[in-house]
C-alpha positions as CSV (number, residue, x, y, z in Angstrom):
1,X,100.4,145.9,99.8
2,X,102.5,142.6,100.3
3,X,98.9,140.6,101.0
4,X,97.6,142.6,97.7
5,X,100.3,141.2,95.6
6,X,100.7,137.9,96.9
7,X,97.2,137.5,95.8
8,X,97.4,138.6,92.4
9,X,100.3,136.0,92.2
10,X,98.7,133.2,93.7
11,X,95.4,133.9,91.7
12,X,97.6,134.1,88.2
13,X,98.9,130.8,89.0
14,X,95.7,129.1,90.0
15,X,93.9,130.3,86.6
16,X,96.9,128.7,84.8
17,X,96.6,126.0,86.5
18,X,92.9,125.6,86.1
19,X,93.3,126.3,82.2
20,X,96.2,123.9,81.7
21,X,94.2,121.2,83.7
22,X,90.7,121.6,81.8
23,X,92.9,121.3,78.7
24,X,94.0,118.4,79.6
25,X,90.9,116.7,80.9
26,X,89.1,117.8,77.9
27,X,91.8,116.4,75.3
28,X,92.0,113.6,77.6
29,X,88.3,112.7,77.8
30,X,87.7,113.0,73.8
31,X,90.6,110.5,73.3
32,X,89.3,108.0,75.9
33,X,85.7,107.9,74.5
34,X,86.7,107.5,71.0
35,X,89.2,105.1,71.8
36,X,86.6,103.4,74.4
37,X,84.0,103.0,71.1
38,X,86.0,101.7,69.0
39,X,87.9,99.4,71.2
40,X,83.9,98.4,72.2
41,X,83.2,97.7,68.7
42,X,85.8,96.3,67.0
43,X,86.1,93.1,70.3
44,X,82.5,93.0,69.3
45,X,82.7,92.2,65.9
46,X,86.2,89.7,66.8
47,X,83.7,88.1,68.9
48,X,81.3,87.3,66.3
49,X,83.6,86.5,64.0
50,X,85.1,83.8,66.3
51,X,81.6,82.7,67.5
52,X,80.4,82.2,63.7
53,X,83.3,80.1,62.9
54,X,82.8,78.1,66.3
55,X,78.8,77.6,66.0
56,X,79.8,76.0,62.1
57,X,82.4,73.7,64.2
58,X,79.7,72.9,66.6
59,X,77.1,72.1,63.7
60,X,79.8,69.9,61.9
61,X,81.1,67.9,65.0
62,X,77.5,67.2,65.2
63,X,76.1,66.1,61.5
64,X,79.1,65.2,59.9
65,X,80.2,62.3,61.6
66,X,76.6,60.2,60.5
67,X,77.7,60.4,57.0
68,X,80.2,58.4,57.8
69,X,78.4,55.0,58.8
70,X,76.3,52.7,56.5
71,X,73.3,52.4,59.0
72,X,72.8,55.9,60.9
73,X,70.1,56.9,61.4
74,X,68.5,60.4,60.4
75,X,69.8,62.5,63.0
76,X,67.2,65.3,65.8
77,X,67.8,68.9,64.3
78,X,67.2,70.7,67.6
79,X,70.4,70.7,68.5
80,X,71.3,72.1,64.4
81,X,68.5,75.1,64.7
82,X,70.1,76.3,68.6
83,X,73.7,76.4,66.9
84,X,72.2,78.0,63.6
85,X,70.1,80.6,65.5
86,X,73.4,81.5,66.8
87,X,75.7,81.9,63.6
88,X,72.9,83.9,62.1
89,X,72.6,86.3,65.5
90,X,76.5,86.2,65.1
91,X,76.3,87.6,61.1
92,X,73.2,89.5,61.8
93,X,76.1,91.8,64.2
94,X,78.7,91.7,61.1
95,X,76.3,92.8,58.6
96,X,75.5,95.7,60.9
97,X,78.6,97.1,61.4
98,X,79.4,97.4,57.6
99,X,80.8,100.8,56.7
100,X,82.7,102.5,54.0
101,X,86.4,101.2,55.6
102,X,86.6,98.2,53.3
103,X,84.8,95.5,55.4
104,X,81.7,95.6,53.6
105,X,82.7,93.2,50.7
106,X,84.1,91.0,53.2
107,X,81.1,90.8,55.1
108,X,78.8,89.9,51.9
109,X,81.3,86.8,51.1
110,X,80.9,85.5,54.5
111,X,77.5,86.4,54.3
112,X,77.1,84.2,51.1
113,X,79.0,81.4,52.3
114,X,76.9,81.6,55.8
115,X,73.8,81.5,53.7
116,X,75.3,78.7,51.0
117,X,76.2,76.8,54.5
118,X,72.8,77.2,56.3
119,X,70.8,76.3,53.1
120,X,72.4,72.7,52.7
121,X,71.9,71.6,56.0
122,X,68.0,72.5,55.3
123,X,68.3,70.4,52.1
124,X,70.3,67.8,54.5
125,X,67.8,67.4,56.9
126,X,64.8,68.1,54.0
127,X,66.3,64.8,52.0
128,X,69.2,62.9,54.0
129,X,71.2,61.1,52.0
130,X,71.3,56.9,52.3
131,X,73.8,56.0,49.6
132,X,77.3,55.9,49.7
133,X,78.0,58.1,46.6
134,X,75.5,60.6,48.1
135,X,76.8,60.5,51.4
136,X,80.4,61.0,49.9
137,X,79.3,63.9,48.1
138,X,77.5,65.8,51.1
139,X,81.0,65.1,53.3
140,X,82.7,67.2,50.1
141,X,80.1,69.4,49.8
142,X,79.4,70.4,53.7
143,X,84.0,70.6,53.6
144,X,83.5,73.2,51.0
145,X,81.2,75.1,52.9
146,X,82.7,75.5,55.4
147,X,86.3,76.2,54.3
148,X,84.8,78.8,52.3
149,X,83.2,80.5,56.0
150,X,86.4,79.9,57.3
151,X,88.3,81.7,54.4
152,X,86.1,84.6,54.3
153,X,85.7,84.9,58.2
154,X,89.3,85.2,58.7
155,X,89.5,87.8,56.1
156,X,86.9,90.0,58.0
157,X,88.8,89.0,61.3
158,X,91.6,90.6,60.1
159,X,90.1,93.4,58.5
160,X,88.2,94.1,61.8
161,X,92.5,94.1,63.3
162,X,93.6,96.1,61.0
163,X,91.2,99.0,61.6
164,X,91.8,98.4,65.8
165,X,95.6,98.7,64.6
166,X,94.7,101.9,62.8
167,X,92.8,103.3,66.0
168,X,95.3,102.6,68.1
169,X,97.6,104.5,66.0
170,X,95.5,107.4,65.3
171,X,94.8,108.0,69.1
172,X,98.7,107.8,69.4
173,X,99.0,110.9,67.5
174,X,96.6,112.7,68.8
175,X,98.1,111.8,72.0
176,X,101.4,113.1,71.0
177,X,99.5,116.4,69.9
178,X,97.7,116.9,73.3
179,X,100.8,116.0,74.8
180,X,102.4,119.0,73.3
181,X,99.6,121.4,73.9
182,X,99.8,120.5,77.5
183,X,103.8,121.0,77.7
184,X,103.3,124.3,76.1
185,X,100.9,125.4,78.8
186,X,103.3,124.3,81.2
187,X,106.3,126.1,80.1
188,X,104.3,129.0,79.8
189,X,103.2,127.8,83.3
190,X,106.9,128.0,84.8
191,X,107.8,130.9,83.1
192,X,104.7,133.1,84.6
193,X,106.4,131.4,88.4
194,X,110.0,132.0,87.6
195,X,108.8,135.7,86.9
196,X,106.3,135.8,90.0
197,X,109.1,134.4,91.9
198,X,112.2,136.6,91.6
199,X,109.3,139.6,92.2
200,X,108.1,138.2,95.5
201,X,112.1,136.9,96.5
202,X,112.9,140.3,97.6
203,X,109.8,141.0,99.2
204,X,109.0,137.6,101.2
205,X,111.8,135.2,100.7
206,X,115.2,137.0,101.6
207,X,113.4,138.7,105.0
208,X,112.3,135.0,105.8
209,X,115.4,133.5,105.1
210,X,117.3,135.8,107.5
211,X,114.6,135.5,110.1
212,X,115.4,131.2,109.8
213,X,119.0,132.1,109.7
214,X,118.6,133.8,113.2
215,X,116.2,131.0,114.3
216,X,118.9,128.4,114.0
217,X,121.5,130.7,116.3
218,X,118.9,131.2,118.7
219,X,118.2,127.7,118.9
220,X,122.1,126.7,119.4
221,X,121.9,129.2,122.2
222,X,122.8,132.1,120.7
223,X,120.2,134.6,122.4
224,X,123.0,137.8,122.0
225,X,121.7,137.8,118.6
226,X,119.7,140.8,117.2
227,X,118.6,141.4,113.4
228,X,118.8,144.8,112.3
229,X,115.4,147.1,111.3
230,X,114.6,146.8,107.8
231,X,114.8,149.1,105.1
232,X,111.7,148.7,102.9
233,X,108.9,148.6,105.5
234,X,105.7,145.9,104.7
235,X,103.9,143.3,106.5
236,X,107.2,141.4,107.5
237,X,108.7,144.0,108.7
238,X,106.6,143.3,112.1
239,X,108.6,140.2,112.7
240,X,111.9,141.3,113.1
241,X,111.3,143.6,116.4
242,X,109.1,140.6,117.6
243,X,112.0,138.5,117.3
244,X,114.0,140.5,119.0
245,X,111.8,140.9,121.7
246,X,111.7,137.5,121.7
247,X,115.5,136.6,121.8
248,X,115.6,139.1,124.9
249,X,112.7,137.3,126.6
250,X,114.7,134.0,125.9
251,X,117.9,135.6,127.5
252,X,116.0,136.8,130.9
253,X,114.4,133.4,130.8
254,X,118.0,131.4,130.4
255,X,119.4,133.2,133.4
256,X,116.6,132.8,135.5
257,X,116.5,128.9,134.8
258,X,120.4,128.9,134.8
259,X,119.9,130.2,138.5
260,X,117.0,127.8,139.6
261,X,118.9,124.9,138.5
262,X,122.1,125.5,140.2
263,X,119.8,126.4,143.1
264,X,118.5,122.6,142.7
265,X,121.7,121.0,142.3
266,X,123.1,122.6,145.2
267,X,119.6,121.5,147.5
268,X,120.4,117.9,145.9
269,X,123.6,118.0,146.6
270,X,123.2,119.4,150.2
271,X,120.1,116.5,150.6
272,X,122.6,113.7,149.7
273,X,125.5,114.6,151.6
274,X,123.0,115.1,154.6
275,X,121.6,111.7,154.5
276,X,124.4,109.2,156.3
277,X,123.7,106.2,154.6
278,X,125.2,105.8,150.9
279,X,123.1,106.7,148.4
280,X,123.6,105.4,144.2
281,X,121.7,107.0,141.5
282,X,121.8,104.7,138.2
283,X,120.6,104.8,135.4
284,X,118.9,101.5,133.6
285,X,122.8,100.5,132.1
286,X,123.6,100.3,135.7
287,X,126.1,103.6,134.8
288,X,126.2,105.5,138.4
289,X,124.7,109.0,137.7
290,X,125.2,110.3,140.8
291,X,126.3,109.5,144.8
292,X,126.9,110.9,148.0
293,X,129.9,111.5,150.2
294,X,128.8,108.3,152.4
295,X,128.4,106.0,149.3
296,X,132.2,107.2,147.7
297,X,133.4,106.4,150.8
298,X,131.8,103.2,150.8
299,X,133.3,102.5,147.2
300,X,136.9,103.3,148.3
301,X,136.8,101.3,151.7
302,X,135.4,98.4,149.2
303,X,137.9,99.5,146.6
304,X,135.4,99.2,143.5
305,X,135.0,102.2,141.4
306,X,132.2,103.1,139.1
307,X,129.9,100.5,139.7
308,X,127.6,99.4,142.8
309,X,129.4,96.3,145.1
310,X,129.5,92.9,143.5
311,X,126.6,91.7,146.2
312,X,124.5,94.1,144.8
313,X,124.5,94.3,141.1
314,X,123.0,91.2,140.6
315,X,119.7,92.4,142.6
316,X,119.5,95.3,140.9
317,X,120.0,93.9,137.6
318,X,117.0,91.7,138.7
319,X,115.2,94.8,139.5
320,X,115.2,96.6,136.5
321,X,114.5,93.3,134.7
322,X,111.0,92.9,136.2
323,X,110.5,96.8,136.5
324,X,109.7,96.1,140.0
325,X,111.3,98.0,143.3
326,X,113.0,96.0,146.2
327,X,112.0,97.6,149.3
328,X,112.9,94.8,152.3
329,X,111.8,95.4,156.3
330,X,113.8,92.7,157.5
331,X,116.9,93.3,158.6
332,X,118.0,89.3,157.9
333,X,118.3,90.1,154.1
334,X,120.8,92.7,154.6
335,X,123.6,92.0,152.5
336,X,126.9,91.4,154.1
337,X,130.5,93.1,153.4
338,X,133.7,92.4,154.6
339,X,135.3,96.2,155.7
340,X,138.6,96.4,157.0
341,X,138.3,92.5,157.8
342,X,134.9,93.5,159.7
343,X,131.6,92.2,158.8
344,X,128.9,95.2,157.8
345,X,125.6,94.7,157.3
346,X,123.9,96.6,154.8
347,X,119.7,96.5,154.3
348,X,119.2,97.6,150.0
349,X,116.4,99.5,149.3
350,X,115.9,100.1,145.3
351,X,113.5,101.7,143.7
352,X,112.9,103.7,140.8
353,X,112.1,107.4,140.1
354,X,111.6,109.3,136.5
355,X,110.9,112.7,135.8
356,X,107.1,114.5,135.5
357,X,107.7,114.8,132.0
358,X,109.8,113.0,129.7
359,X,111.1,109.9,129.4
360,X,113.9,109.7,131.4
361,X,114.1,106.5,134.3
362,X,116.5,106.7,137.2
363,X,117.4,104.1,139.8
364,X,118.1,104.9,143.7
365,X,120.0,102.2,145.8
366,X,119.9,102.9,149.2
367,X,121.8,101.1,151.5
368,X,120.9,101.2,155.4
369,X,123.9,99.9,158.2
370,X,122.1,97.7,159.9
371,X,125.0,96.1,161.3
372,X,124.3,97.0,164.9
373,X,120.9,96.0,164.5
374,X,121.8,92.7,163.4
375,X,124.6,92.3,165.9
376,X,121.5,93.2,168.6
377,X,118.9,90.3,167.2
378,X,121.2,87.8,167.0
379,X,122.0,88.5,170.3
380,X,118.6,88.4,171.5
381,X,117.7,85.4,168.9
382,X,120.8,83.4,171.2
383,X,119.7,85.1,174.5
384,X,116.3,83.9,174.5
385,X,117.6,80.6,172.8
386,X,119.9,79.8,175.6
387,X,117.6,81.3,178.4
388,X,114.8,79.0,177.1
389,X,116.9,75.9,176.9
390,X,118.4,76.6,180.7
391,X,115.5,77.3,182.3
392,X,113.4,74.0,180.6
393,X,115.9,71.9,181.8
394,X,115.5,72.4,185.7
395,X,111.8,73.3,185.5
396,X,111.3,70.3,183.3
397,X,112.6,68.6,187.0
398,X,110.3,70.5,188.9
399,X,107.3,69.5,186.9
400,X,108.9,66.2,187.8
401,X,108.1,67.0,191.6
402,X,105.3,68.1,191.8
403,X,104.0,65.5,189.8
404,X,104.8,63.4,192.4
405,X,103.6,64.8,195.1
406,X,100.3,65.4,193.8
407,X,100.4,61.2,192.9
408,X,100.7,60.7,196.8
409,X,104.0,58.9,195.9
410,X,105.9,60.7,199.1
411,X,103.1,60.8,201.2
412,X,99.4,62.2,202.1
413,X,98.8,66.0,201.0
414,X,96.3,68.0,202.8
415,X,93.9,69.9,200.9
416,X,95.2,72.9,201.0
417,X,98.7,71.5,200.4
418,X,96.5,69.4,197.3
419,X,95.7,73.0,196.1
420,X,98.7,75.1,196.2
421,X,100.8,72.2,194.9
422,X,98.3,72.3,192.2
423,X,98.7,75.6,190.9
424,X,101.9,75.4,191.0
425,X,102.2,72.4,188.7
426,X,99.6,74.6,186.4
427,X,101.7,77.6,186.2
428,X,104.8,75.2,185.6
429,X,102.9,73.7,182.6
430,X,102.3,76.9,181.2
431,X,105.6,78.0,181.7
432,X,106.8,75.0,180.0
433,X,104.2,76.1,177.3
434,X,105.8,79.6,177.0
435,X,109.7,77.6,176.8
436,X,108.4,75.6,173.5
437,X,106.8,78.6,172.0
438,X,109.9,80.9,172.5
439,X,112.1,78.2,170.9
440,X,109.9,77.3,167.8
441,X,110.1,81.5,167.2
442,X,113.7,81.4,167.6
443,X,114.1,78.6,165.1
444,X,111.3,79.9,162.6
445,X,113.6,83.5,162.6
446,X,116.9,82.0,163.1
447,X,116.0,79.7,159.5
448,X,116.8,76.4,161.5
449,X,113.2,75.5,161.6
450,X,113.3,74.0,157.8
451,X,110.4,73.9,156.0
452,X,108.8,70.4,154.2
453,X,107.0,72.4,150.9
454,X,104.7,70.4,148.7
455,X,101.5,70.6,147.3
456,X,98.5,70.5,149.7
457,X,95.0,71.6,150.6
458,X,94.7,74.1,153.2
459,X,91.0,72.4,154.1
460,X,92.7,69.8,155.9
461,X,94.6,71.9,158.2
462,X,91.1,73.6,159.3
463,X,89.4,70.1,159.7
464,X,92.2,69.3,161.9
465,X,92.1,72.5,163.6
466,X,88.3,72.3,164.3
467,X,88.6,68.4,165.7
468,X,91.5,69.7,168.0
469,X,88.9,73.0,169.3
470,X,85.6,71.0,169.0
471,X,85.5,70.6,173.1
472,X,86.5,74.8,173.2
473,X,84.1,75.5,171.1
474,X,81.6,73.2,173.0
475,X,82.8,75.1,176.3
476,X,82.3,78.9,174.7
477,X,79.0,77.3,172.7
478,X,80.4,78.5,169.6
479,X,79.9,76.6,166.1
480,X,83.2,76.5,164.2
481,X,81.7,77.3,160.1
482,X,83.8,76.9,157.4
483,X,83.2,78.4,154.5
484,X,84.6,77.2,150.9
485,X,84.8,78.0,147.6
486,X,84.3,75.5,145.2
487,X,87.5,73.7,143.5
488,X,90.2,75.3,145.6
489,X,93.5,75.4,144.6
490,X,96.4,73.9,146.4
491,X,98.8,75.9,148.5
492,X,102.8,75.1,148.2
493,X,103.3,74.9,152.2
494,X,105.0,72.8,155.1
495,X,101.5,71.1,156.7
496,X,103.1,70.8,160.2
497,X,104.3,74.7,160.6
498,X,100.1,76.1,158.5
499,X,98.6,73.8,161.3
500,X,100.0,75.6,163.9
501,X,98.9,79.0,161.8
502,X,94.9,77.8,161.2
503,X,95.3,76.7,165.2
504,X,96.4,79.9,167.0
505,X,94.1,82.1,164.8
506,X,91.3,79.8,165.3
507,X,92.0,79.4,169.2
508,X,92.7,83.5,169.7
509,X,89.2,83.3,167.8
510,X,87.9,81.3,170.4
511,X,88.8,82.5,173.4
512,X,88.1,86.7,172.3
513,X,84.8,85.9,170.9
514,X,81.6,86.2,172.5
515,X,80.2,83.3,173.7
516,X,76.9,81.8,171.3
517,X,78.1,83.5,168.6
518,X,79.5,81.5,165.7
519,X,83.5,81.6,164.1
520,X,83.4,81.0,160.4
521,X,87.1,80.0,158.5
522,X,86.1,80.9,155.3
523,X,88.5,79.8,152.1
524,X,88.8,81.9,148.7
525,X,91.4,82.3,145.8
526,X,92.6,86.0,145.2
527,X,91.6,87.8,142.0
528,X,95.1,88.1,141.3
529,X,95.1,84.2,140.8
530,X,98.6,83.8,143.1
531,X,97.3,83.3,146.5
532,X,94.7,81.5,148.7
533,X,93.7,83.3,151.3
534,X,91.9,82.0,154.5
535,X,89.8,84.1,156.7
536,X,89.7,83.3,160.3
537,X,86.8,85.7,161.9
538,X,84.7,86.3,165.0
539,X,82.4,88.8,166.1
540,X,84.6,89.8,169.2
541,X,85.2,93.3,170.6
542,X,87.7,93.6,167.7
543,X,91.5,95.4,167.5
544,X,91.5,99.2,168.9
545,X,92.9,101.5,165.9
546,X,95.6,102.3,167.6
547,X,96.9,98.7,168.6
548,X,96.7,97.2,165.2
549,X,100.3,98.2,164.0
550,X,101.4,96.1,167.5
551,X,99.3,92.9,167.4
552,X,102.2,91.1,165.4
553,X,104.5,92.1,168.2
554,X,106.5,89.5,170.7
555,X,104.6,89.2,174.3
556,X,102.1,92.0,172.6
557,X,98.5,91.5,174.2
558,X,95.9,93.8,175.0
559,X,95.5,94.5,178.4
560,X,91.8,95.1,178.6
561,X,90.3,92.4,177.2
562,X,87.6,91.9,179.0
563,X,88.3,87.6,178.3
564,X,91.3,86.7,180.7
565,X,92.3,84.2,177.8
566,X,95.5,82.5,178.8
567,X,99.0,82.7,176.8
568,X,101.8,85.7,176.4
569,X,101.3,86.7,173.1
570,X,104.0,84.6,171.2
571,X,101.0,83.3,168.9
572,X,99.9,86.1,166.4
573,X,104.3,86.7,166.4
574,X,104.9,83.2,165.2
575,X,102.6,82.5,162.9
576,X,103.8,85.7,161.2
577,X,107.1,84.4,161.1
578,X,105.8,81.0,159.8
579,X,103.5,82.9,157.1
580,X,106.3,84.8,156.2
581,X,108.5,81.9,155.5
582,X,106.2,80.4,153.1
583,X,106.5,84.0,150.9
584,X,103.3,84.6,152.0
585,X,101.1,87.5,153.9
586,X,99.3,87.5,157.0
587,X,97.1,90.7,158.5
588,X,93.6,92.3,160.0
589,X,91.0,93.1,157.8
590,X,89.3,96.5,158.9
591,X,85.9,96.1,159.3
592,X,83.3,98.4,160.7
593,X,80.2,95.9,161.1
594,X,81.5,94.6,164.4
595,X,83.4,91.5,163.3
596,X,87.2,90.9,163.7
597,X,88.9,89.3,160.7
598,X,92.5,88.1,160.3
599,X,93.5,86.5,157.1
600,X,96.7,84.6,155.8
601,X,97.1,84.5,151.7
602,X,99.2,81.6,150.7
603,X,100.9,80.9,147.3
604,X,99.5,78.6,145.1
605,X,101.2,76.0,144.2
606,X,101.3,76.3,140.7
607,X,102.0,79.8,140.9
608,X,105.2,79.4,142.7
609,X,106.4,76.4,140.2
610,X,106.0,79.3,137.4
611,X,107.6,81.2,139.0
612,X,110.6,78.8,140.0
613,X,110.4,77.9,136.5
């Protein structure tokens, strides 16, 4: 019944509106192509009225200047009949346009004149005049003439205005008329709505208006709401048990999610205060969301409030600044606090989190006590430090000794005595090996070992690395191959400390590989454009799975090599340390085709002057 009259409405109102705008494009089009004729017709005749009265000025400032010289000559006519064939296309359109408004006598005086004008010029050319007096008289004559086109063009000119004047004016009132026929129809128009309306009000709009009205609690959280059943039943009358339904559904719903997310905040909660180290949750203004019991204790022994330590609000400022996290492994950029007038160690981890859906970005700063830890390497940084330095000192004196006694200098050594005294000064010499390699890694972690950065090419510390192993690899008949990409970048990177890299990965190379078989040092620039990397690798019985996590270790080696290659497994640690130093990376590449690759990526130098920059 409601669909039935809403139809009836909306189909009353679409033929008005169909009438009123087919009125109106009708009226509309019959003024437009009146006006568009005339408008055509009268710039047509203004044109050739204005063309006539410039071909006579073209004629004139052509013939009329002769007469005014003793000895000229009889002038060419071409250019007289191209003008003329012009004025008499340009009267030919006058003459046809002559109608009953009172521009047909016009037109016949400029006709006459035209034709007065035209038929001198014939006598001109027919008989030209060579006296003065003559000449004088066709100068007054040919002035005549063409005053007289003048006068009676400019008559017709504005004859031909007034009646575009008078158009203009007669489609202005009939304008004004289908103006008012139009506004008619549309009063009619808003009084057939205003009627239509307050009928379908009661019916559609008050029910709707409640139903919004009930909407907007609902949506502040009202869900107690319920609207009442309605009296007059129709095709709205649906709605309001659905909506009540509805607002019951939402109620169930908001009790069950009121429950899950205290549930959460209490597993949160219970999460943070379990994890002993002190936890901040920021938002991007650095404001502290959230912490847990160890990181409010943390605050009050530090006695700021609000805000992360001074230390540490600079790096996470940093953090959010590049949208990058800050995870650290190394327990020597732990950030230090004074506590109590104690010195705490504390490793930052930050990182950022957001939600599955919707825009919201969080921060979590984790801070790890690695004070103990700390405490512990530097103890074992000085311990091997000092152990290094006091044991050098009297082996460096036994070295001495036996050095001696080997030279004869104390007296004649049997053979046997020859042999033992030998391996003795051998295993002396590689202790004394061991000493320097434990105290370049104490200074490399320690950060006493400075490094000498500058530009350079990493080729030349792998040409100096293959002259230094060229009689190894003439002993294990390997060929040392280096491979290089064309128009290398440099490196940023202390020369001394990357020999020693290219040198133990090349050497460990070496020694693990199979004898005959080539080891190829192969050079190439990342696709990230940052880093060089150089790839040292041999087809060697490779790195069991389960060992590669250790082979960076101190004194890690594996015990069944089959090669009893000398050294104590100090080489792989260092050059890590060294690799490290120069912001670079150094790992094992795994490979499945029976090769054994290590590779070190180093910054490029223009990368890091970017970045520095």
């Amino acid at each position: 019944m409601l669909r039935q009259r809403l139809l009836l409405a909306l189909s009353a109102l679409v033929i008005l509106l169909l009438g009123v705008g087919t009125a109106g494009l009708l009226l509309l089009r019959g003024a437009s192509t009146e006006f568009d004729t005339k408008l055509r017709k009268s710039i047509s005749l203004l044109n050739a009225e204005k063309q006539l009265r410039i071909e006579t000025s073209s004629i004139n400032s052509r013939y009329v200047a002769p007469l005014g010289f003793a000895f000229a000559r009889v002038p060419e006519r071409k250019s007289y009949d191209d003008h003329a064939k012009l004025l008499r296309e340009s009267l030919k359109v006058l003459q046809d346009a002559q109608s009953d408004d009172g521009t047909d006598g016009a037109v016949r005086q400029l006709t006459t004149a035209c034709e007065e004008y035209l038929e001198f010029y014939e006598n001109f050319f027919a008989r030209y005049p060579t006296e003065q007096q003559t000449r004088a008289e066709a100068l007054q004559n040919v002035s005549r003439l063409t005053q007289k086109i003048t006068d009676a063009s400019q008559i017709v000119g504005k004859l031909y205005e007034q009646q575009l004047k008078n158009t203009t004016t007669n489609l202005r009132n009939r304008s004004a008329d289908s103006n008012f026929f139009v506004f008619f129809l549309m009063l009619l128009g808003v009084f057939i709505a205003v009627l239509i309306y307050f009928h379908l009000a009661r019916a559609i709009v008050d029910p709707v208006v409640s139903l919004a009205h009930s909407i907007q609690e609902v949506k502040r959280g009202n869900f107690e709401l319920s609207l009442p059943e309605p009296a007059v039943q129709n095709e709205l009358s649906s709605l309001i048990p659905a909506f009540n339904d509805m607002a019951g559904e939402l109620r169930q719903r908001r009790r069950e999610t009121d429950e899950r997310l205290l549930h959460t905040n209490l597993q949160n909660r219970a999460i943070l205060t379990a994890i002993p180290v002190p936890v901040f949750v920021l938002r991007e203004d650095s404001c502290i969301d959230q912490l847990n019991p160890a990181a409010e204790v943390l605050q009050a022994r530090l006695g700021v409030v609000g805000r992360l330590p001074a230390g540490l609000q600079s790096l996470f400022e940093d953090c959010v600044r590049h949208r990058r996290n800050y995870l650290p492994d190394d327990i020597r950029e732990a950030a230090l606090f004074r506590i109590d007038e104690e010195e705490h160690y504390f490793l930052p981890r930050i990182f950022r989190f957001s939600a599955e859906q919707g825009d919201g970005v969080w921060w979590a700063v984790l801070l790890m006590d690695v004070t103990r830890f700390r405490w512990l390497d530097e103890m074992k940084t000085n311990l091997l430090a000092t152990v290094s330095h006091e044991i050098k000192t009297p082996l460096t004196g036994i070295r001495m000794v036996l050095h001696l006694l080997l030279e004869g200098r104390t007296g004649g050594l049997t053979p046997i005595q020859q042999n033992m005294v030998g391996s003795a000064r051998d295993d002396c010499e590689r202790l004394l090996v061991t000493l320097k390699r434990l105290l370049d890694l104490v200074r490399v972690e320690s950060g006493a070992s400075q490094l000498q950065l500058r530009p350079m090419d990493i080729m030349e510390s792998v040409e100096r690395a293959r002259q230094l192993f060229t009689s190894l690899a003439v002993e294990r008949e390997c060929e040392i191959v280096v491979e290089k990409e064309d128009e290398l970048p440099m490196v940023n990177g202390d020369s001394v400390r990357l020999d020693e890299v290219v040198q133990n990965l090349l050497s460990n190379a070496l020694k693990h590989g199979p004898k005959g078989q080539p080891v190829t040092v192969r050079l190439t620039s990342r696709p990230d454009g940052r880093f060089v990397r150089m790839s040292v690798i041999d087809q060697g019985p490779g790195i069991p799975e389960e060992l590669r996590g250790r082979i960076f270790d101190k004194f890690f080696r594996i015990s069944n090599s089959k090669d009893k290659a000398d050294g104590v497994g100090l080489g792989l640690s260092i050059s890590r340390e060294i690799v490290l130093a120069h912001d670079g990376r150094i790992g094992l590449v795994d490979r499945e085709d029976g090769f054994t690759e290590f590779h070190v990526d180093l910054p490029m130098a223009h990368y890091q002057e970017q970045e520095h920059e």
